[in-house]
PDB file of N, H, CA, C and O in Angstrom:
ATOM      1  N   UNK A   1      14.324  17.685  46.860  1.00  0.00           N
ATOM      2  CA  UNK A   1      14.396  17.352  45.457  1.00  0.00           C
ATOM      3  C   UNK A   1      12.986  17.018  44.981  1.00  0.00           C
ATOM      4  O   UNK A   1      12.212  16.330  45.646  1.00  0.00           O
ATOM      5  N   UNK A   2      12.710  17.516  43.854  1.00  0.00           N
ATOM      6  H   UNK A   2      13.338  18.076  43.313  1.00  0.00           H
ATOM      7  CA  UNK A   2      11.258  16.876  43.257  1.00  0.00           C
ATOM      8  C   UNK A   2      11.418  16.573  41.851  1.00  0.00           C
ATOM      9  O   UNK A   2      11.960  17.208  40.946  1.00  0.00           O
ATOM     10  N   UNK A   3      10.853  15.518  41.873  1.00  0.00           N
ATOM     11  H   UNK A   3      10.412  15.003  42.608  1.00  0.00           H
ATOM     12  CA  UNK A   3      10.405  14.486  40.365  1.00  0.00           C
ATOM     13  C   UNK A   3       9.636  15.006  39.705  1.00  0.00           C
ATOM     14  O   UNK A   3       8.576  15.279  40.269  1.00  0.00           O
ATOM     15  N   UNK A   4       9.748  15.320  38.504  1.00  0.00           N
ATOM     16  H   UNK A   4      10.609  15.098  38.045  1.00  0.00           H
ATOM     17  CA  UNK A   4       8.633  15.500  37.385  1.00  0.00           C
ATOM     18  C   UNK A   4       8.424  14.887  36.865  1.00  0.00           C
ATOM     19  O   UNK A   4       9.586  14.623  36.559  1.00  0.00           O
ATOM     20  N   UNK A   5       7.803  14.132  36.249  1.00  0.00           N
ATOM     21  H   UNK A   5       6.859  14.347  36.498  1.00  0.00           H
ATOM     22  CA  UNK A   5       7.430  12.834  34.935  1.00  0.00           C
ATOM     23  C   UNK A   5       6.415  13.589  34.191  1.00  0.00           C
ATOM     24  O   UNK A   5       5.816  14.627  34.473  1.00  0.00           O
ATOM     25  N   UNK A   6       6.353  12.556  32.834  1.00  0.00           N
ATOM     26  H   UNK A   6       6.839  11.713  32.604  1.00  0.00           H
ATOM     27  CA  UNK A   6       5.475  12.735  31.335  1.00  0.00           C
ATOM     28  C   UNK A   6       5.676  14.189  30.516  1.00  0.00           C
ATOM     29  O   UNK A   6       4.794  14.865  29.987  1.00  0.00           O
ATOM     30  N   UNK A   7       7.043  14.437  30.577  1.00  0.00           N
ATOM     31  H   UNK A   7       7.759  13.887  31.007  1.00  0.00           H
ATOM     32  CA  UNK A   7       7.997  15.401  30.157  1.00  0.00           C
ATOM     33  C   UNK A   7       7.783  15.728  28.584  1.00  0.00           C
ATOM     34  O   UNK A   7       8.491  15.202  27.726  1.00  0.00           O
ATOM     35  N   UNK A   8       6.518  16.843  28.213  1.00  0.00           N
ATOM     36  H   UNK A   8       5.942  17.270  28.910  1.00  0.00           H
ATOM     37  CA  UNK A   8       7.270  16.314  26.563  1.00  0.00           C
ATOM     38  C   UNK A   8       8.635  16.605  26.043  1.00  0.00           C
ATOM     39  O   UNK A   8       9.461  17.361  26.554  1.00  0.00           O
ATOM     40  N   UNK A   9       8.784  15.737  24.702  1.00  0.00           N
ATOM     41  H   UNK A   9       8.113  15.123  24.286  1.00  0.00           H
ATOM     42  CA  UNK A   9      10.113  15.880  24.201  1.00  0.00           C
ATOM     43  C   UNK A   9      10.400  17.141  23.943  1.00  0.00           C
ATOM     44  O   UNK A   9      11.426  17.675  24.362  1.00  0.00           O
ATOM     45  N   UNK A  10       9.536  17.724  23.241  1.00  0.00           N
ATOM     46  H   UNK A  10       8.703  17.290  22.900  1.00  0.00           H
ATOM     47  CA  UNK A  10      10.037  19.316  22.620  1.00  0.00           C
ATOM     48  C   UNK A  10      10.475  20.605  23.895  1.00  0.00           C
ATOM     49  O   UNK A  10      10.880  21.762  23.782  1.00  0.00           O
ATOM     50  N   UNK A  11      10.200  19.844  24.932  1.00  0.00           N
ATOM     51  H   UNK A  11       9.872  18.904  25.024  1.00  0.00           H
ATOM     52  CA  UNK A  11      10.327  20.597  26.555  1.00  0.00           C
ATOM     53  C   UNK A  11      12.287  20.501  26.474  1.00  0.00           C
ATOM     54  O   UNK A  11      12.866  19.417  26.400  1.00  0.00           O
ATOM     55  N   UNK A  12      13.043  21.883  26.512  1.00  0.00           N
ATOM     56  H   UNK A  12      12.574  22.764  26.573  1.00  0.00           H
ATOM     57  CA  UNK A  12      14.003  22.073  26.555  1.00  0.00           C
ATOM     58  C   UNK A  12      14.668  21.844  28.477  1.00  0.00           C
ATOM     59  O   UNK A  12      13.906  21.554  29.399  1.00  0.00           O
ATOM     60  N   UNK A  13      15.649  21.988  28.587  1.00  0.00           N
ATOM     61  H   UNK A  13      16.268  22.224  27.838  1.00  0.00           H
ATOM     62  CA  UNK A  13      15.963  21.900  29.973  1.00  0.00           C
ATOM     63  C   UNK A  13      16.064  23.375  30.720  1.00  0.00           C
ATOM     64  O   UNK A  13      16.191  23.503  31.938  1.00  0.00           O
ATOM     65  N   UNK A  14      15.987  24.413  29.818  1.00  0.00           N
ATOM     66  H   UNK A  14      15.883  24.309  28.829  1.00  0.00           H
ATOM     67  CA  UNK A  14      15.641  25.588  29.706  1.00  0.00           C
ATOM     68  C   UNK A  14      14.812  25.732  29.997  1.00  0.00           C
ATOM     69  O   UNK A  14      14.723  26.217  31.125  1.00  0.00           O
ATOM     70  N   UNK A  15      13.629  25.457  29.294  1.00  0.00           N
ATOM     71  H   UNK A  15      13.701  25.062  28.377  1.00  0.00           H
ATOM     72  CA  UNK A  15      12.335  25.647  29.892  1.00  0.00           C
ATOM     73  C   UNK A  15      11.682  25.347  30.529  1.00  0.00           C
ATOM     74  O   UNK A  15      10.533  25.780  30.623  1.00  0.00           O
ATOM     75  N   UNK A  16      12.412  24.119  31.488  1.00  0.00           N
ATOM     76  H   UNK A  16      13.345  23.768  31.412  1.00  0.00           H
ATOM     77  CA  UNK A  16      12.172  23.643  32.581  1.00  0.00           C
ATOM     78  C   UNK A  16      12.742  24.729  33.699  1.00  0.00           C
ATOM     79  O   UNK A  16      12.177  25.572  34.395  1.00  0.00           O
ATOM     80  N   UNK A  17      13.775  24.421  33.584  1.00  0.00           N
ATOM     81  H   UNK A  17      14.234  23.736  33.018  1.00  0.00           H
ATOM     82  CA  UNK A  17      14.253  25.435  34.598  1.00  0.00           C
ATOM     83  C   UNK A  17      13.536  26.965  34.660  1.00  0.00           C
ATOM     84  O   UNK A  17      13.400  27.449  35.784  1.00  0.00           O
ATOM     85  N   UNK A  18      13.050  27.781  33.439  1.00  0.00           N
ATOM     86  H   UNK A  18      13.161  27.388  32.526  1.00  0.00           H
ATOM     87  CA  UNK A  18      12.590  28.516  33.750  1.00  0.00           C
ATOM     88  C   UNK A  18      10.837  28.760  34.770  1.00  0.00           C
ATOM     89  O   UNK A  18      10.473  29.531  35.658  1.00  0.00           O
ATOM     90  N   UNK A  19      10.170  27.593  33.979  1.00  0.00           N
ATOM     91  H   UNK A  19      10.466  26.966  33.258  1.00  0.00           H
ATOM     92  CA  UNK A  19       9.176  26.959  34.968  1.00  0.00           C
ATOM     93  C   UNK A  19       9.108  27.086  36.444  1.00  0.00           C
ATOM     94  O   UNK A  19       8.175  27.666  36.999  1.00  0.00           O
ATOM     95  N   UNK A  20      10.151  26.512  37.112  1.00  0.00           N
ATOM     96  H   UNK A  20      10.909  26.040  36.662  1.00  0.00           H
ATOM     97  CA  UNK A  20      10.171  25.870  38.334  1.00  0.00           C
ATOM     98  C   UNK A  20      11.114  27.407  39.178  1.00  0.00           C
ATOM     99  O   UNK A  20      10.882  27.789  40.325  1.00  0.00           O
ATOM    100  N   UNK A  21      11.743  27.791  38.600  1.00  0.00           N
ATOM    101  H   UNK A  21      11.932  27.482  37.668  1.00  0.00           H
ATOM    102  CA  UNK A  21      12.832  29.063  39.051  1.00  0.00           C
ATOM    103  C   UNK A  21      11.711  29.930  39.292  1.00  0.00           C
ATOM    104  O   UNK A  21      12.206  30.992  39.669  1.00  0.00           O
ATOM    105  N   UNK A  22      10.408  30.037  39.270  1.00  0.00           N
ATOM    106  H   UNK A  22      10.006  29.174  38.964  1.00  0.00           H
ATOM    107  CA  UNK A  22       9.633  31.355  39.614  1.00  0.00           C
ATOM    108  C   UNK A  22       8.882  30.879  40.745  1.00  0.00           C
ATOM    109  O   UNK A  22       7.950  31.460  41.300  1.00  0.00           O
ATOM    110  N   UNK A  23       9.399  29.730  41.037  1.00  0.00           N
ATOM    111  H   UNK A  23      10.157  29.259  40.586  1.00  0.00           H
ATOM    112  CA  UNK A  23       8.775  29.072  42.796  1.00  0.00           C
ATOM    113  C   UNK A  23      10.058  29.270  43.656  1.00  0.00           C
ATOM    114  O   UNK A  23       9.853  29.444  44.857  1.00  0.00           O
ATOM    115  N   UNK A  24      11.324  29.269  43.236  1.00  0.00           N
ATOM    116  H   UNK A  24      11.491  29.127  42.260  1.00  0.00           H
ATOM    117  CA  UNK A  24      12.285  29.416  44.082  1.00  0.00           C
ATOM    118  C   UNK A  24      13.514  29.493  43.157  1.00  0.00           C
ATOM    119  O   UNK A  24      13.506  29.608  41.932  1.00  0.00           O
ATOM    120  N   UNK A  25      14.883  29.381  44.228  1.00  0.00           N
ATOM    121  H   UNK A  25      14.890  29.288  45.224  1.00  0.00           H
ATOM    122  CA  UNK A  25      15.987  29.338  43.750  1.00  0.00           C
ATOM    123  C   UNK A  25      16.304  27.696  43.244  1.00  0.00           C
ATOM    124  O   UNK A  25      16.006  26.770  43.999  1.00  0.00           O
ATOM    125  N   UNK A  26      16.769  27.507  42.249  1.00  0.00           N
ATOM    126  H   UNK A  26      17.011  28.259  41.635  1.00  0.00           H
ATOM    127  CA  UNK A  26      16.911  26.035  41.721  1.00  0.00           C
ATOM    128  C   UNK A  26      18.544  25.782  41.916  1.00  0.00           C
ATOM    129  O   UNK A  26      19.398  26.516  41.419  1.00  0.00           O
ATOM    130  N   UNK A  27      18.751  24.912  42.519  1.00  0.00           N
ATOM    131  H   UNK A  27      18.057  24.315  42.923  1.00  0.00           H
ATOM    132  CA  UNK A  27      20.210  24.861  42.647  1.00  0.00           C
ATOM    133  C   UNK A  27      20.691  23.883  40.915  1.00  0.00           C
ATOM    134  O   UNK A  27      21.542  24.131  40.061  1.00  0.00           O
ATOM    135  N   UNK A  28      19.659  22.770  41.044  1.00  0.00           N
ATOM    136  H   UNK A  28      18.968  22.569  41.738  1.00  0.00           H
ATOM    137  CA  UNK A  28      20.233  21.971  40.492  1.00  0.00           C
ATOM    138  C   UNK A  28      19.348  21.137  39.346  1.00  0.00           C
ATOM    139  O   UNK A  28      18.495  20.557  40.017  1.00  0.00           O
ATOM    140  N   UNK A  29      19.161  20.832  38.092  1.00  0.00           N
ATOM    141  H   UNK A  29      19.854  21.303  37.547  1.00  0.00           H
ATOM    142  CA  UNK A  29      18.411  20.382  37.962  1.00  0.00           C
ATOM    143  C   UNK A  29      18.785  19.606  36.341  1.00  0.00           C
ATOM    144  O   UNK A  29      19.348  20.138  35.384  1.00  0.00           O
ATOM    145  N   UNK A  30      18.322  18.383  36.442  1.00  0.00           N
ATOM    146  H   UNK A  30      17.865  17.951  37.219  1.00  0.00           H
ATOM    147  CA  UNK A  30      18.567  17.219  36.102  1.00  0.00           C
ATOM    148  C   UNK A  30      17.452  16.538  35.207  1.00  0.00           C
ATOM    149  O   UNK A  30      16.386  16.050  35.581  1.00  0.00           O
ATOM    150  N   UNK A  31      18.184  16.668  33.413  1.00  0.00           N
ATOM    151  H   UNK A  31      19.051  17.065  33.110  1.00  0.00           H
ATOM    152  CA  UNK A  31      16.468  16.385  32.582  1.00  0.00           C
ATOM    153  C   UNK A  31      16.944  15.178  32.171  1.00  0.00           C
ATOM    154  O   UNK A  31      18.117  14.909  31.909  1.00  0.00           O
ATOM    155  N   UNK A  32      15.808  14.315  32.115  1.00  0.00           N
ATOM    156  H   UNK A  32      14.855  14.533  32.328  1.00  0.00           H
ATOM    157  CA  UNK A  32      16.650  12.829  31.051  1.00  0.00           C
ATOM    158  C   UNK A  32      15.216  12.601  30.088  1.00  0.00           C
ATOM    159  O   UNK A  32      14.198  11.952  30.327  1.00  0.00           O
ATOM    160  N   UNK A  33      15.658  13.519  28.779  1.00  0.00           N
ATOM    161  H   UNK A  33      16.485  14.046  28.585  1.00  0.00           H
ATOM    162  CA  UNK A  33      14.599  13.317  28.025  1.00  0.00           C
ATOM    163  C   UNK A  33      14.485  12.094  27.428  1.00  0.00           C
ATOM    164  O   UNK A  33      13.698  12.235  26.491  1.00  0.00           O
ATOM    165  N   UNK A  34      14.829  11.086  27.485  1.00  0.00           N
ATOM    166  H   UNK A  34      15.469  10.972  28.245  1.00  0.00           H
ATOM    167  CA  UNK A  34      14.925   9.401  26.837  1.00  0.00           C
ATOM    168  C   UNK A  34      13.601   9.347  28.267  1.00  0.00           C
ATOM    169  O   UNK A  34      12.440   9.375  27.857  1.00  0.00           O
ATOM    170  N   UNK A  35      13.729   9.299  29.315  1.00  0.00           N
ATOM    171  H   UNK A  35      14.672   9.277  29.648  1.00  0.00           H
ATOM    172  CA  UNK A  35      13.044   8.737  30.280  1.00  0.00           C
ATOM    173  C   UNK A  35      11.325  10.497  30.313  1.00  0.00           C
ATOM    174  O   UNK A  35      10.312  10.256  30.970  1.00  0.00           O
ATOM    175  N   UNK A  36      11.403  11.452  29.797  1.00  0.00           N
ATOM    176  H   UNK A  36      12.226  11.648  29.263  1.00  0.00           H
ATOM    177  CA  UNK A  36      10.848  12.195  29.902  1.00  0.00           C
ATOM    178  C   UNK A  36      10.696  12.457  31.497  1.00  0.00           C
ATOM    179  O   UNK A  36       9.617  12.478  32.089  1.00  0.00           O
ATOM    180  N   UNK A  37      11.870  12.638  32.036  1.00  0.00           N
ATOM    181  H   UNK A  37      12.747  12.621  31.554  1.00  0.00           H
ATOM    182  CA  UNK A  37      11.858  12.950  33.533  1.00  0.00           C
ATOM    183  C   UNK A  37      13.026  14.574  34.060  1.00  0.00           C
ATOM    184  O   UNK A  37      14.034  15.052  33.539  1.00  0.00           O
ATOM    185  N   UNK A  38      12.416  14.863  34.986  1.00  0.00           N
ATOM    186  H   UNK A  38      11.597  14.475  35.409  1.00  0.00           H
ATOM    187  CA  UNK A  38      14.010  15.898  35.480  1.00  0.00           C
ATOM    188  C   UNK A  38      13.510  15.790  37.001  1.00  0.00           C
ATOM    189  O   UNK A  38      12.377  15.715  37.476  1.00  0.00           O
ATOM    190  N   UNK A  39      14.671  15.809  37.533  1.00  0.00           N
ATOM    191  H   UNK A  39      15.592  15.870  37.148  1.00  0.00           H
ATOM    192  CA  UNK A  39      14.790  16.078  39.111  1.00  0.00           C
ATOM    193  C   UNK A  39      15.424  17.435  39.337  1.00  0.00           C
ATOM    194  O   UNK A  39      16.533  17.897  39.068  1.00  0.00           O
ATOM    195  N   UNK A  40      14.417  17.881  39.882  1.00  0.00           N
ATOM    196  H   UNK A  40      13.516  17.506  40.101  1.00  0.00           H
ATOM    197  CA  UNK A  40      14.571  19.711  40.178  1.00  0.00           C
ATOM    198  C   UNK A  40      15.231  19.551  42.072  1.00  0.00           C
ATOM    199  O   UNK A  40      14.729  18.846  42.948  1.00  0.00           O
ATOM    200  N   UNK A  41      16.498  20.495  42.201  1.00  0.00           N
ATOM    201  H   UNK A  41      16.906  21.067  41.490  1.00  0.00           H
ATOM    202  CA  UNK A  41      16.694  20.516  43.289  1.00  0.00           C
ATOM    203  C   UNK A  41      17.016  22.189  43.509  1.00  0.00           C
ATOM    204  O   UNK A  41      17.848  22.992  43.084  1.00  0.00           O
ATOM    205  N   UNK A  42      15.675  22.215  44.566  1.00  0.00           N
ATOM    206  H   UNK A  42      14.999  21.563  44.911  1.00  0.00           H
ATOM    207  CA  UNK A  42      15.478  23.798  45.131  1.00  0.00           C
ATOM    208  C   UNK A  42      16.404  23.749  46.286  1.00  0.00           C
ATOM    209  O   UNK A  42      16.869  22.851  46.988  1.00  0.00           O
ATOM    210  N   UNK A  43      16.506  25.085  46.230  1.00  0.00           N
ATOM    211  H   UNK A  43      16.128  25.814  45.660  1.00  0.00           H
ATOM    212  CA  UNK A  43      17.659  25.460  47.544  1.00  0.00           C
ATOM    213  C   UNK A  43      16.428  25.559  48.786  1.00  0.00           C
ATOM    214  O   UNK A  43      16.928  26.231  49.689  1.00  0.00           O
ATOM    215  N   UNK A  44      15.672  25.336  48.991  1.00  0.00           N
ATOM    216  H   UNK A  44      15.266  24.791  48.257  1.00  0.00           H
ATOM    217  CA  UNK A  44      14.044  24.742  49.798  1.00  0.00           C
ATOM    218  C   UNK A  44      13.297  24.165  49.925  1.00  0.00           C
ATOM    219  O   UNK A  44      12.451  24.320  49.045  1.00  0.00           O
ATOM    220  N   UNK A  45      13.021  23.327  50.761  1.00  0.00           N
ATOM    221  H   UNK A  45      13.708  23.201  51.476  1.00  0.00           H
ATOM    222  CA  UNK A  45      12.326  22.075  50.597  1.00  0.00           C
ATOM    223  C   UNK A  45      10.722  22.998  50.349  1.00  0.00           C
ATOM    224  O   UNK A  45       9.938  22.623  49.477  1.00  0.00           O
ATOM    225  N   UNK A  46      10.442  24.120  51.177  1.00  0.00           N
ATOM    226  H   UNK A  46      11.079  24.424  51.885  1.00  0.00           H
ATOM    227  CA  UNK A  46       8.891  24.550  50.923  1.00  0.00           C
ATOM    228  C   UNK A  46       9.045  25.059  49.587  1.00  0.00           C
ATOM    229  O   UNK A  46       7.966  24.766  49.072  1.00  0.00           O
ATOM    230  N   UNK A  47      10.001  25.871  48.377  1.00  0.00           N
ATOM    231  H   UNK A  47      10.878  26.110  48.794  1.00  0.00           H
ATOM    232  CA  UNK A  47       9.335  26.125  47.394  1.00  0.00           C
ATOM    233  C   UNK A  47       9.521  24.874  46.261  1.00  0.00           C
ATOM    234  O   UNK A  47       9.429  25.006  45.040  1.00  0.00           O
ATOM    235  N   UNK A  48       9.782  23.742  46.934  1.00  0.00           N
ATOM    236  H   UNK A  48       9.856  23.634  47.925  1.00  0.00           H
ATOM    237  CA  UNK A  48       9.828  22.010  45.718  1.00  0.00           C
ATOM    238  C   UNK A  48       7.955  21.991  46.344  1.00  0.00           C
ATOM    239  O   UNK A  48       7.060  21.474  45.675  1.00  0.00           O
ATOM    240  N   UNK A  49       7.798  22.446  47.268  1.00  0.00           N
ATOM    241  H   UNK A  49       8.525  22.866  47.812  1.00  0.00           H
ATOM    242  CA  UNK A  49       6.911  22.091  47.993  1.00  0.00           C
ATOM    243  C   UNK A  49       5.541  22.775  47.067  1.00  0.00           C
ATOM    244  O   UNK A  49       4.566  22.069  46.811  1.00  0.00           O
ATOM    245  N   UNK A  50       5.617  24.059  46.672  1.00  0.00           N
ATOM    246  H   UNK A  50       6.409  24.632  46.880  1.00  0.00           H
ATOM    247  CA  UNK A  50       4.853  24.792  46.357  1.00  0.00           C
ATOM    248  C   UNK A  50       4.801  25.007  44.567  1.00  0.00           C
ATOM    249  O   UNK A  50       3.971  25.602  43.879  1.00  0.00           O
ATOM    250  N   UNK A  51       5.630  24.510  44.308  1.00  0.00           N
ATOM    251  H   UNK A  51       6.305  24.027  44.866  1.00  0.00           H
ATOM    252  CA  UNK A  51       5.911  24.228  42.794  1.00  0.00           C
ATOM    253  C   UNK A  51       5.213  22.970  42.534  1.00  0.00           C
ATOM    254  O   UNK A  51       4.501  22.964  41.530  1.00  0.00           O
ATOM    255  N   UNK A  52       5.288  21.643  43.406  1.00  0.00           N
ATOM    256  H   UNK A  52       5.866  21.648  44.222  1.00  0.00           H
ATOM    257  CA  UNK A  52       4.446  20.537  43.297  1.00  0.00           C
ATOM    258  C   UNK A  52       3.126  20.710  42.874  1.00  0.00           C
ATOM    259  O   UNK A  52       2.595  20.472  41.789  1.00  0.00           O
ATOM    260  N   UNK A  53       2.534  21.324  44.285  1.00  0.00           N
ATOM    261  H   UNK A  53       2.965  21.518  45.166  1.00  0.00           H
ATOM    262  CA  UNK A  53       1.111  21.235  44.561  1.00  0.00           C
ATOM    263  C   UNK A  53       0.188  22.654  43.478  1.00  0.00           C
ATOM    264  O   UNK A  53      -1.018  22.898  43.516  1.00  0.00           O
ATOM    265  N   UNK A  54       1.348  23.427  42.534  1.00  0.00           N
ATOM    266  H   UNK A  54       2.328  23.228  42.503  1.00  0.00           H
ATOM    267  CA  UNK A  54       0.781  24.304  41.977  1.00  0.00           C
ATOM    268  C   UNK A  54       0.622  23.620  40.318  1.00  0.00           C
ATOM    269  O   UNK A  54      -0.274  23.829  39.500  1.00  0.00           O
ATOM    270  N   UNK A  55       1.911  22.699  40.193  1.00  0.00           N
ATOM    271  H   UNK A  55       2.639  22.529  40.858  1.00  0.00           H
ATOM    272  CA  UNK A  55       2.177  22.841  39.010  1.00  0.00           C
ATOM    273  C   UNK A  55       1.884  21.033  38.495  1.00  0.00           C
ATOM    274  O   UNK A  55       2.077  20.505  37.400  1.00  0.00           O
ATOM    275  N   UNK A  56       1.231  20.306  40.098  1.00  0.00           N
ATOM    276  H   UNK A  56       1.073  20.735  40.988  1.00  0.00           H
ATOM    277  CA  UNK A  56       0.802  18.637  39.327  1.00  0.00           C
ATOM    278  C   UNK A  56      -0.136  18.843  38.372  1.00  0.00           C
ATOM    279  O   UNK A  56      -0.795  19.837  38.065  1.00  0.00           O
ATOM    280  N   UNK A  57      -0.086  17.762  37.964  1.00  0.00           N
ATOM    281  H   UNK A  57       0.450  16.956  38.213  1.00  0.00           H
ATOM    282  CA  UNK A  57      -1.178  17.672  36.784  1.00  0.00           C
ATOM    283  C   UNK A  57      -1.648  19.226  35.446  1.00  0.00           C
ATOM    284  O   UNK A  57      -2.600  19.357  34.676  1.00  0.00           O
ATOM    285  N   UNK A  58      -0.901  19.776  35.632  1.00  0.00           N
ATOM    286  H   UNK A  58      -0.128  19.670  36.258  1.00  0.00           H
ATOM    287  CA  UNK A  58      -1.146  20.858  34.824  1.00  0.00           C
ATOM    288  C   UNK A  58      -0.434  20.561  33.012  1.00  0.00           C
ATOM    289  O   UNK A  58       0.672  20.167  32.644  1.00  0.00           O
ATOM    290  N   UNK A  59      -1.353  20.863  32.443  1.00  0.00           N
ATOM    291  H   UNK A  59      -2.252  21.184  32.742  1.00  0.00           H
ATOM    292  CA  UNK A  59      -0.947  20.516  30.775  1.00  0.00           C
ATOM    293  C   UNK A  59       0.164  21.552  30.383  1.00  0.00           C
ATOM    294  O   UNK A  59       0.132  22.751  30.661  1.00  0.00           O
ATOM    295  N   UNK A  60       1.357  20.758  29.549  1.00  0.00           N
ATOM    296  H   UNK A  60       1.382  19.784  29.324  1.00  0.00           H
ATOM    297  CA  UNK A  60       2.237  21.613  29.535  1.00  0.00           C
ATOM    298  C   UNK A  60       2.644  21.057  28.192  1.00  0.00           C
ATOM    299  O   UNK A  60       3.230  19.976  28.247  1.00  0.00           O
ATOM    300  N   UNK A  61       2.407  21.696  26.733  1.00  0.00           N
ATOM    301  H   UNK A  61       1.931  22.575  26.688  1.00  0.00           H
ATOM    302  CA  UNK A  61       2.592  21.404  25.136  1.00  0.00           C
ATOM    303  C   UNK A  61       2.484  19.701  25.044  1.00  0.00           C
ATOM    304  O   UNK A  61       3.199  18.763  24.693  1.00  0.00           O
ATOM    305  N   UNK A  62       1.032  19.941  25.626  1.00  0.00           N
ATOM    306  H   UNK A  62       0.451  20.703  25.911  1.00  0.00           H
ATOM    307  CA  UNK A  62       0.250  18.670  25.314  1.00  0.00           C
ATOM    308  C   UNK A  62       0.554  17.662  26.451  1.00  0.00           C
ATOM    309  O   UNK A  62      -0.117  16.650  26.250  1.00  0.00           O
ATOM    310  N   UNK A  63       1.057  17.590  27.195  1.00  0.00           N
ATOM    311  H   UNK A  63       1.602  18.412  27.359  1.00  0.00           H
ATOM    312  CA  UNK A  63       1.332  16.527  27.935  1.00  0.00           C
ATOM    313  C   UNK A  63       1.067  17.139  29.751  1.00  0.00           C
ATOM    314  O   UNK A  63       1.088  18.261  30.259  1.00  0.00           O
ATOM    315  N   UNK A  64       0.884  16.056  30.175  1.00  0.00           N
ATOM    316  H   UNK A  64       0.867  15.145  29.763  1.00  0.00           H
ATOM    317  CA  UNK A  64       0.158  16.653  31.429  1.00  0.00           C
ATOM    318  C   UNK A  64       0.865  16.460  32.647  1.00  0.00           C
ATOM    319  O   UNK A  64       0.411  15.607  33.410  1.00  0.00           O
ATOM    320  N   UNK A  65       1.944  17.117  32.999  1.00  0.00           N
ATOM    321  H   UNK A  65       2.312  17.810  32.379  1.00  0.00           H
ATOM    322  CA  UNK A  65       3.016  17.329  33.958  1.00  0.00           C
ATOM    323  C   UNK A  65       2.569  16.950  35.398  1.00  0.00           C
ATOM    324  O   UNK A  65       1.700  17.623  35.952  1.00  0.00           O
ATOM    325  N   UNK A  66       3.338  15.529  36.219  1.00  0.00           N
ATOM    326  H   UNK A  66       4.043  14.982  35.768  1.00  0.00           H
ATOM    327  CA  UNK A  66       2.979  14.781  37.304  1.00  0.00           C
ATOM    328  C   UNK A  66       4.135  14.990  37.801  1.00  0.00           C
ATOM    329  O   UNK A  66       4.432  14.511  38.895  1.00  0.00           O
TER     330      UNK A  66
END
């Protein structure tokens, strides 16, 4: 499972999922825009793995995805 934080609001759960789905298969994934958070659960621990280390800190409609 991997944590995302500093979520902007205008970030759909859609477009999350589409994000993270081109590192792997996403089984499951979980947005709580009040908290600007989602917990992404890959059917792989190496592509949560490779989605992390590609996609920390990268600016995403202004806000800078941790």
């Amino acid at each position: 499972m991997l944590y995302v934080g500093n979520i902007d609001e205008r970030i759909t759960s859609r477009m999350i999922y589409n994000v993270f789905n081109r590192f792997g298969n996403v089984e499951a994934l979980l947005y709580r825009k009040k908290t600007k958070s989602a917990l992404i659960q890959f059917e792989n621990i190496n592509h949560a793995n490779i989605a992390k280390e590609i996609l920390n800190n990268v600016m995403f409609f202004n806000s800078q995805v941790n």
